[in-house]
ROBAFI-25702 format. One line per 5 residues: number of its first residue (from 1); their letters; for each residue x, y, z of C-alpha. Coordinates in pm, 1 decimal. Example, Ala and Ser with C-alpha at 12.3 -4.5 7.8 and 13.67 -1.06 7.14 Angstrom:
// ROBAFI-25702
1	AS	1230.0/-450.0/780.0 ~ 1367.0/-106.0/714.0
// end
This chain:
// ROBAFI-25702
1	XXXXX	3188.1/4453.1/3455.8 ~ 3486.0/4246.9/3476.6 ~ 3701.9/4564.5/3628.5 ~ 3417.6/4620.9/3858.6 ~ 3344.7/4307.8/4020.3
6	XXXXX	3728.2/4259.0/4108.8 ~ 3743.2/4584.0/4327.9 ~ 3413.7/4573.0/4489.2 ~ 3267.0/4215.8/4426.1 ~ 2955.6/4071.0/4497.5
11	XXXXX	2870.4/4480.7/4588.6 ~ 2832.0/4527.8/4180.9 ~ 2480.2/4615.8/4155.3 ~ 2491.6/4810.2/4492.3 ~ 2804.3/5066.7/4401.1
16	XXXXX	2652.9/5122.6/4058.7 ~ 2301.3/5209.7/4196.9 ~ 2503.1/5455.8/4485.3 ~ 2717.3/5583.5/4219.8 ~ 2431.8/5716.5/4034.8
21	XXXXX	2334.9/5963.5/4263.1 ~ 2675.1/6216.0/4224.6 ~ 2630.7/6160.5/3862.4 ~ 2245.2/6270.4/3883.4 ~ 2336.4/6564.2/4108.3
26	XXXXX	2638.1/6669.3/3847.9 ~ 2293.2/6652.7/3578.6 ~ 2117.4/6892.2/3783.4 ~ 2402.0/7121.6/3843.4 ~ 2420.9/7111.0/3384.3
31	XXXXX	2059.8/7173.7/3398.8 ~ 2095.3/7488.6/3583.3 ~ 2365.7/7602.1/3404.5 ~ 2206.4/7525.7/3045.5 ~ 1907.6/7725.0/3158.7
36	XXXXX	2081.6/8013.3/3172.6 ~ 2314.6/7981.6/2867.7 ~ 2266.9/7707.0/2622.4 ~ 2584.6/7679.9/2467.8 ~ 2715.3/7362.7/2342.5
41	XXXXX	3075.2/7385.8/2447.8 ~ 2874.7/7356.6/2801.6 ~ 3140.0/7316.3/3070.7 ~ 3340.1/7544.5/2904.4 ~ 3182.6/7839.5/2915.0
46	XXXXX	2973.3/7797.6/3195.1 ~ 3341.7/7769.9/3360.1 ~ 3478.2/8004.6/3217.3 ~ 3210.3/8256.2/3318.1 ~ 3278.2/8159.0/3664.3
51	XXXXX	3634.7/8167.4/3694.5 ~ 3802.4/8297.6/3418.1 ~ 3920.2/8216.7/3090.4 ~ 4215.5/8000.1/3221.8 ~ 4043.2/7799.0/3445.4
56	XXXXX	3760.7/7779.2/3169.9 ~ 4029.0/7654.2/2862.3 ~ 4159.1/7390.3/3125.8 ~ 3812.3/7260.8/3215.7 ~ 3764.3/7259.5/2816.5
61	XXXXX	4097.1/7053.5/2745.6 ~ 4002.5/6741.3/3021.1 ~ 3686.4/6740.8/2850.1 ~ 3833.8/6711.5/2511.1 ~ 4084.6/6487.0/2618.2
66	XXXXX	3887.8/6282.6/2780.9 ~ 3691.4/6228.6/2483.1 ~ 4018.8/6164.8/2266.6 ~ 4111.9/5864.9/2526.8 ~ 3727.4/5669.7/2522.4
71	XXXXX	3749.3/5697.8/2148.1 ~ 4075.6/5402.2/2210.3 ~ 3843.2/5192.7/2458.6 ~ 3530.9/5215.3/2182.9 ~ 3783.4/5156.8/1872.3
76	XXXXX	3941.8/4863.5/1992.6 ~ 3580.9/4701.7/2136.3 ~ 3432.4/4739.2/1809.5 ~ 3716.5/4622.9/1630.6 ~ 3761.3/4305.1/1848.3
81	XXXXX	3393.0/4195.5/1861.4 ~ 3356.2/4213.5/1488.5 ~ 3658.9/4008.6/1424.0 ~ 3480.3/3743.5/1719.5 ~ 3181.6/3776.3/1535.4
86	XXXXX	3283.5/3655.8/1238.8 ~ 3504.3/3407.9/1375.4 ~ 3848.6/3566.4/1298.4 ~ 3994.2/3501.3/1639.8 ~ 4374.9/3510.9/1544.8
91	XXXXX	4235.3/3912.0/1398.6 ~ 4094.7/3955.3/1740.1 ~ 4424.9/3866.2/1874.6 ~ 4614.9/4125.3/1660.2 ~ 4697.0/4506.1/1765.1
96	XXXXX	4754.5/4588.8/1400.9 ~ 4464.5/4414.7/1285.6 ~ 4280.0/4570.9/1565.0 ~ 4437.7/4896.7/1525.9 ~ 4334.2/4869.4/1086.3
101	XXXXX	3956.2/4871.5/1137.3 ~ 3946.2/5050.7/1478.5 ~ 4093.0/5335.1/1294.0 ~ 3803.4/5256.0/988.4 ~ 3518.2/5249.3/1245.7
106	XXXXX	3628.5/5615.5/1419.3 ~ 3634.0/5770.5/1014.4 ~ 3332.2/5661.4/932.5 ~ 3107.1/5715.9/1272.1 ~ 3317.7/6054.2/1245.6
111	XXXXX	3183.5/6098.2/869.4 ~ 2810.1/6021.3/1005.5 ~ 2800.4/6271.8/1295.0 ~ 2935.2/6524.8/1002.8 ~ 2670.7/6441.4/806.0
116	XXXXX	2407.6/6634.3/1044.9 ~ 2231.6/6556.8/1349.3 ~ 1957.1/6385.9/1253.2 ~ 2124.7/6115.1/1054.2 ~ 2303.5/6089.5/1389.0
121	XXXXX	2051.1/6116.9/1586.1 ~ 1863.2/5807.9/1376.4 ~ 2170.5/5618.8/1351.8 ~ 2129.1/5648.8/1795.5 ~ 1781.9/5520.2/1765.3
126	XXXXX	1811.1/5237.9/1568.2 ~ 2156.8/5084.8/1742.3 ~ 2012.4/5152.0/2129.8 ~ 1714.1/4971.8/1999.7 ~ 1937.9/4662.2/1928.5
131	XXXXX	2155.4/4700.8/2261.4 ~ 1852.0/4759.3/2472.3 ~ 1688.6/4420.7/2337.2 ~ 2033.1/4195.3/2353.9 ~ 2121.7/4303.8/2736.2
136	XXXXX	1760.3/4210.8/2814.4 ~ 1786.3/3873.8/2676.6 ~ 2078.2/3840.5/2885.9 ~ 1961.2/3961.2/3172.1 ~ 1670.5/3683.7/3188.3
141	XXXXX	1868.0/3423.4/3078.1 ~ 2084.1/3491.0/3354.3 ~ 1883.7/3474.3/3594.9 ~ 1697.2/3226.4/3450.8 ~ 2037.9/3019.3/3413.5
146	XXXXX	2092.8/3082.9/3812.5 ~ 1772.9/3003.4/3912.0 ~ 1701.1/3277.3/4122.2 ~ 1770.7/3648.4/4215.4 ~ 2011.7/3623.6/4462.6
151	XXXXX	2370.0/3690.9/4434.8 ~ 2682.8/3604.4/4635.7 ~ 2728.1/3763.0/5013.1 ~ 2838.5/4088.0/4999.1 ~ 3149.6/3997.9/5221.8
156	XXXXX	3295.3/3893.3/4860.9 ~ 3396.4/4224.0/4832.2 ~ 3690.9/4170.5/4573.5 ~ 4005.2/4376.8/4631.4 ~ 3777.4/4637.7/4829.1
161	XXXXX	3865.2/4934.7/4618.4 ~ 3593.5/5120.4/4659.5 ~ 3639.7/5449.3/4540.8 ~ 3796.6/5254.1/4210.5 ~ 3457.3/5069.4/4139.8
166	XXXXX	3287.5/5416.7/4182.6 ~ 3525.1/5587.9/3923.7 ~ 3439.9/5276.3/3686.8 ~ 3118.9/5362.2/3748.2 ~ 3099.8/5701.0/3645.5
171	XXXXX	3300.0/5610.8/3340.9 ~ 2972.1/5387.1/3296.4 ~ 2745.6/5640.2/3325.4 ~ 2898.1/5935.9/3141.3 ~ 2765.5/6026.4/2811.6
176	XXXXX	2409.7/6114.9/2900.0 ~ 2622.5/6507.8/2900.7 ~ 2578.4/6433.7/2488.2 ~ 2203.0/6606.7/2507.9 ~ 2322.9/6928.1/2638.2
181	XXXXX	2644.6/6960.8/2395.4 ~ 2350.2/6942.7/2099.7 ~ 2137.0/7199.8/2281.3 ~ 2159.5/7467.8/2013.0 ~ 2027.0/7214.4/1779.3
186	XXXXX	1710.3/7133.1/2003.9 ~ 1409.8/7279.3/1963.3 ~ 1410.0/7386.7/2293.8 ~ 1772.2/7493.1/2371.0 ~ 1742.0/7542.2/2756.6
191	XXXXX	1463.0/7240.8/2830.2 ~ 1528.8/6948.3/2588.2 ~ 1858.6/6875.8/2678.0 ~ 1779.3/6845.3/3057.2 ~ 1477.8/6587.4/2989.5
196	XXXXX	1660.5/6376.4/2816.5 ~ 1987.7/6405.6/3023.0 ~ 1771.9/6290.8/3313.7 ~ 1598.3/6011.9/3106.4 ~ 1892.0/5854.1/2995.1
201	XXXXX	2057.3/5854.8/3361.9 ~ 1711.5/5655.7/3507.5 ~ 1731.7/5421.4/3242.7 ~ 2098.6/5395.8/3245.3 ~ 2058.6/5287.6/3632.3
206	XXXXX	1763.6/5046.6/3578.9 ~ 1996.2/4877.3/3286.5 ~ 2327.2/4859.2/3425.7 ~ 2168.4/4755.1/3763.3 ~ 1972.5/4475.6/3673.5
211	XXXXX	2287.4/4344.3/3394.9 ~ 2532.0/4371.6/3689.2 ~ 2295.4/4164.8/3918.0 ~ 2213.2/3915.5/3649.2 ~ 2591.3/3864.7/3515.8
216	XXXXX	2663.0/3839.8/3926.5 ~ 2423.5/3582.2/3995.6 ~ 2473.8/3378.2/3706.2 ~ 2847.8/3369.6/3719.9 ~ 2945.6/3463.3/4098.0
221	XXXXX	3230.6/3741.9/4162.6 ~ 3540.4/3556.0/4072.5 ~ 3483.3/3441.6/3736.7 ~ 3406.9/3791.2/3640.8 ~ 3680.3/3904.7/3874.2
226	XXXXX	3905.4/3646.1/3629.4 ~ 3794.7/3848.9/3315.9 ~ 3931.0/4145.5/3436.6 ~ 3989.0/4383.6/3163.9 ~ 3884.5/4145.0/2891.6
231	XXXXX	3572.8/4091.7/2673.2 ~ 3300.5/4014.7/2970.7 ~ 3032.2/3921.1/2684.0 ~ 3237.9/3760.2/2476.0 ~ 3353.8/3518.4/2750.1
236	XXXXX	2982.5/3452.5/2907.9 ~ 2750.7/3494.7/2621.4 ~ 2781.5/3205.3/2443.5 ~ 2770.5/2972.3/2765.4 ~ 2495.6/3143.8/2847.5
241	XXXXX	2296.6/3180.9/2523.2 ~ 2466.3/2944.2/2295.0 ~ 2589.9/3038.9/1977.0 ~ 2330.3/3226.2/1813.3 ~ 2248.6/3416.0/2147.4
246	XXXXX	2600.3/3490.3/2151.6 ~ 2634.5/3556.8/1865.8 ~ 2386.9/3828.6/1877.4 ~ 2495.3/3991.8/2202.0 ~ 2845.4/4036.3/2067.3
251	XXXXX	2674.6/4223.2/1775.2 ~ 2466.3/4425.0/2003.2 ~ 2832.4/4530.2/2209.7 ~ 2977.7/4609.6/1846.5 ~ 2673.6/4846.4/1782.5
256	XXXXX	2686.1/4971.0/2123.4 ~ 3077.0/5045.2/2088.2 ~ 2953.2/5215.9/1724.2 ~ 2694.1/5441.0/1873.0 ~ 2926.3/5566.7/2193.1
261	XXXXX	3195.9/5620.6/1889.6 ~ 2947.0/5865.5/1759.5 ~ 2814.0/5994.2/2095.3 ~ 3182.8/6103.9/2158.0 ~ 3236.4/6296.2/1804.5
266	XXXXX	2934.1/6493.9/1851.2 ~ 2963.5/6661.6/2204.1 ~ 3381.7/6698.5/2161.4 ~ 3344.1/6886.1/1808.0 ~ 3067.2/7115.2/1947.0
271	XXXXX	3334.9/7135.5/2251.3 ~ 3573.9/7275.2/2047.9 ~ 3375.1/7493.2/1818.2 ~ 3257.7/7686.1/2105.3 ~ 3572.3/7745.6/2259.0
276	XXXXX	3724.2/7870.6/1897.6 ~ 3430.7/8104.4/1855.1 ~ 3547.2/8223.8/2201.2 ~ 3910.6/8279.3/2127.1 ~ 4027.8/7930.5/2321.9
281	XXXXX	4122.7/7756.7/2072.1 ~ 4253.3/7833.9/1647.4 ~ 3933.0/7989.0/1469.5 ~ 3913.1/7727.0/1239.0 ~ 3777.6/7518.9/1484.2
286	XXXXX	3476.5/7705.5/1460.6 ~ 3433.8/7702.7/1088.8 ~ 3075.2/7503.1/1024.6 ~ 2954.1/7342.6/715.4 ~ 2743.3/7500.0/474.2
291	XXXXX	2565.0/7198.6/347.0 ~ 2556.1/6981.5/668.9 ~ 2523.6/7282.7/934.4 ~ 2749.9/7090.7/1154.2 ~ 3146.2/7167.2/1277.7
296	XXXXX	3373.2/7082.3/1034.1 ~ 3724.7/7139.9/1109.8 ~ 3630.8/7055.1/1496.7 ~ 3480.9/6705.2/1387.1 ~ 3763.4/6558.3/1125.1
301	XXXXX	4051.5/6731.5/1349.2 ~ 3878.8/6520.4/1665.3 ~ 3844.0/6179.9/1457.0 ~ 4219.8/6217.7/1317.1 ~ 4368.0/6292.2/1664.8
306	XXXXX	4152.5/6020.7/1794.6 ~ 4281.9/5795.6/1527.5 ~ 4658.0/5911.5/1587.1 ~ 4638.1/5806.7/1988.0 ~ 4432.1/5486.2/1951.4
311	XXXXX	4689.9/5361.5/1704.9 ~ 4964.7/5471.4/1934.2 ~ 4821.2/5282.3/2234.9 ~ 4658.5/4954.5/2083.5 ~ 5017.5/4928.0/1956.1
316	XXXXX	5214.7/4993.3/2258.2 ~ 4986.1/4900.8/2561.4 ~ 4916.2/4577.8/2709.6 ~ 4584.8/4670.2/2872.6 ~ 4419.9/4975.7/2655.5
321	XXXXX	4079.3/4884.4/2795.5 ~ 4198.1/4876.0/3212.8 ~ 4391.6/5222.5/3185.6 ~ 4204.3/5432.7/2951.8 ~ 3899.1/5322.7/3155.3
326	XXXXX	4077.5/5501.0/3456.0 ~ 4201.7/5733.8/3337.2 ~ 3909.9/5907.8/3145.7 ~ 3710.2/5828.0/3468.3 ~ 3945.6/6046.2/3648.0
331	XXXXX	3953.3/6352.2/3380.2 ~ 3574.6/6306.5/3349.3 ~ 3542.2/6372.9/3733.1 ~ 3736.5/6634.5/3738.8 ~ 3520.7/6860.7/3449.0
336	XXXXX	3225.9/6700.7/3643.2 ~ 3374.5/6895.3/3982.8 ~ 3446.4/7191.9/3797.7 ~ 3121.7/7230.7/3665.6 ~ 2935.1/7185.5/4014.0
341	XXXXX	3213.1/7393.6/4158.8 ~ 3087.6/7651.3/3919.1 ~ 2715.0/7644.1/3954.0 ~ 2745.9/7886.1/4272.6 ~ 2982.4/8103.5/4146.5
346	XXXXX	2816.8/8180.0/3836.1 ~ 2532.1/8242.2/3990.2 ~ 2589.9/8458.7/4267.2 ~ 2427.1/8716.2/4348.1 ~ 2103.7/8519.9/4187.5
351	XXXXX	2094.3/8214.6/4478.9 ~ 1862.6/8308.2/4672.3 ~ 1602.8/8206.7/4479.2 ~ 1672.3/7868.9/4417.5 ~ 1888.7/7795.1/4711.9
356	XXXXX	1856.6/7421.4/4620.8 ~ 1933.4/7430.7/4268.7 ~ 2223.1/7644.0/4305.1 ~ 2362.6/7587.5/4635.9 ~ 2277.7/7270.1/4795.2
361	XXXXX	2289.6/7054.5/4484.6 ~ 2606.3/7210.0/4400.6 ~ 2792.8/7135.3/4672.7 ~ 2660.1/6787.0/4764.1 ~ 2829.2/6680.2/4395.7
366	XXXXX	3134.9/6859.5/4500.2 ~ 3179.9/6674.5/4804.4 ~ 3074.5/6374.7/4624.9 ~ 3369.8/6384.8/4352.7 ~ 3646.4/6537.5/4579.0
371	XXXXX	3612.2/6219.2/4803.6 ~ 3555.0/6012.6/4557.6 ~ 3895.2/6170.6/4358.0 ~ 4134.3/6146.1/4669.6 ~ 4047.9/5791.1/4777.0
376	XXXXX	4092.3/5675.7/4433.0 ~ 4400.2/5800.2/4403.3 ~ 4549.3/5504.9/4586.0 ~ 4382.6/5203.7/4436.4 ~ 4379.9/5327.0/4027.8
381	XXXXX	4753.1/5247.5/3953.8 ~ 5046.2/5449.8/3853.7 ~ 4949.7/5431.3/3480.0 ~ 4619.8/5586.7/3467.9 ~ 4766.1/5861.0/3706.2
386	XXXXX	5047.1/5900.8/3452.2 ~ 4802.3/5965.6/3172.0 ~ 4628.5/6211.8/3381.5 ~ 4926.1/6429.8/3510.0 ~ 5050.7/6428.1/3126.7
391	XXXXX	4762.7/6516.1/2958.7 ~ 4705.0/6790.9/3233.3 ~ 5096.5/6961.8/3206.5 ~ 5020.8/6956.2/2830.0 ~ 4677.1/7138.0/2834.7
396	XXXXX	4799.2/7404.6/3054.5 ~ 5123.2/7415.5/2831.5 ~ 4853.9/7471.6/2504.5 ~ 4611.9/7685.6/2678.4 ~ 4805.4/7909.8/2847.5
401	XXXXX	5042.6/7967.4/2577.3 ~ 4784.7/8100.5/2334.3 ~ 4719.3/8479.5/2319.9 ~ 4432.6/8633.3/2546.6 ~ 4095.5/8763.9/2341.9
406	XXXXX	4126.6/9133.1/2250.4 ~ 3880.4/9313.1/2543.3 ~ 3507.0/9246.4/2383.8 ~ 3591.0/8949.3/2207.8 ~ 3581.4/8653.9/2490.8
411	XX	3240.2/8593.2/2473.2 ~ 3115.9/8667.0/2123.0
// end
């Protein structure tokens, strides 16, 4: 929130209700897709189908990587707001404290999604319940607190980086992807996962909306502007809802840190086991677990190279939170154009009967995320950039260095 409201201000609310609409049409365009295969690598081999196995391996490294980077922002979060919860600020200020139970938090959410999908899947319930009731409380004691609904003029537009609030935005909004990566666990593999995709996008809107508004109103654009990449609840909440309240919400941002921990295992492990099973990566990856039925090299190989890079930055980087954000908003942008960018090429020949669907959709997201990409190119920084362009050269480097499937075996 703090990133947010110092490129586009007052505007908050506004850019993260307009923001929602590429990332809805991107939903649609995995809906589509899913219906015809339901395979829970998902952009993978939808884009690999469309444009080849090369182009299909790189779309599959971003969204690995992408993955790998979060797992830093959602480590160090959880480990600083349990050391402010308990009231171990000089831990808070530590990277090797932080980096210690950050690296504790990633094994053992790692060790629940292994344990099987519905211990995951209650382990979701239970902790949205508790983030879900704690951002409400805040909400209406913000605006409560400010005494009315109204929020600064929109001419307090912070640094005007537009297309930079957007990318923060879709780094907001991405996960609700999750449902489709556990579509061959569903009951119904090509329906489920579409339903709740689209559930979880409305109800992401409503929330971040109406906490965006409140936290605006109550505490005007440049004291959030002033948190910048810091703790935004940890600064306002107790202010706001003294200590107990504050108390409270940072729990409910420690849970919420927890459950995205999780909600990034479970999609990037699937990644990988379908693109071993389809000769893209080592075919261990695919190798699944007899008593738990879920990936098991895929999972522990994610958690320990997430553990290996979160250490490496929280050690070495002075703002883990500001540049991972941007980056992995950039890499997630980029799988989210190549998989709209693939919805008409994988079907053609079959568009003419859902022109929409497979055309117009499509192509709207496309345009939405190419402008989006090249105005942020500018107003991101050279650091996130950096990240990018690396972690690019070295996936083509990997993926193009292993050995093509023997003819017949691509697909199996």
């Amino acid at each position: 929130m703090g990133l947010l409201a110092g490129y586009v201000g007052a505007a908050a609310p506004v850019v993260l209700a307009v923001s929602a609409v590429p990332v809805v049409l991107v939903a649609l365009c995995f809906r589509e897709l899913n219906r015809a295969e339901p395979d829970c690598g998902t952009t993978f081999p939808w884009t690999e189908k469309a444009f080849g196995l090369g182009i299909g391996r790189m779309v599959g490294w971003t969204t690995v990587m992408a993955c790998v980077l979060v797992m830093s922002n959602l480590a160090q979060v959880a480990a600083i707001y349990t050391y402010i919860l308990f009231g171990l600020d000089s831990a808070a200020d530590s990277r090797l404290a932080q980096a210690g139970l950050g690296t504790l938090f990633i094994l053992v959410m790692a060790l629940l999604a292994y344990r099987g999908i519905r211990i995951a899947a209650t382990t979701q319930l239970i902790l949205l319940t508790i983030e879900v009731v704690a951002l409400s409380w805040f909400a209406i004691s913000a605006f409560r607190e400010a005494g009315s609904l109204s929020i600064p003029a929109f001419s307090s537009t912070g640094d005007g980086a537009w297309a930079a609030g957007v990318l923060v935005a879709v780094f907001l909004y991405w996960g609700w992807d999750s449902s489709f990566s556990v579509n061959e666990e569903s009951r119904d593999p090509r329906r489920t996962p579409a339903i709740a995709a689209l559930i979880a996008n409305g109800f992401l809107v409503t929330l971040y909306v109406v906490v965006a508004w409140a936290a605006v109103a109550y505490a005007g654009v440049d004291p959030l502007a002033e948190i910048a990449d810091d703790d935004f609840f940890a600064i306002l909440s107790g202010d706001l809802l003294g200590t107990t309240g504050g108390k409270l919400l940072i729990g409910a941002v420690l849970v919420s840190a927890l459950a995205s921990t999780q909600t990034t295992i479970l999609p990037t492990a699937r990644t990988m086991l379908s693109m071993a099973r389809r000769d893209a990566f080592p075919g261990q990856f695919a190798r699944i677990s007899a008593r738990y039925q879920t990936p098991s090299v895929s999972t522990w190989v994610f958690a320990g190279a997430s553990v290996l890079v979160y250490v490496t930055l929280v050690l070495t980087s002075d703002a883990v939170l500001a540049d991972s954000v941007a980056a992995v908003s950039v890499l997630v942008s980029l799988y989210y154009l190549a998989t709209a960018l693939a919805v008409p090429v994988y079907f053609a020949g079959q568009r003419r009967a859902r022109v929409v669907q497979r055309v117009v959709v499509p192509l709207l997201a496309v345009a939405s995320f190419v402008t989006v990409l090249v105005l942020a190119v500018a107003d991101v920084g050279t650091g996130p950039l950096v990240v990018v362009g690396v972690t690019m050269v070295v996936g083509a480097a990997i993926m193009f260095s292993m050995k093509p499937p023997a003819e017949g075996e691509g697909s199996r």
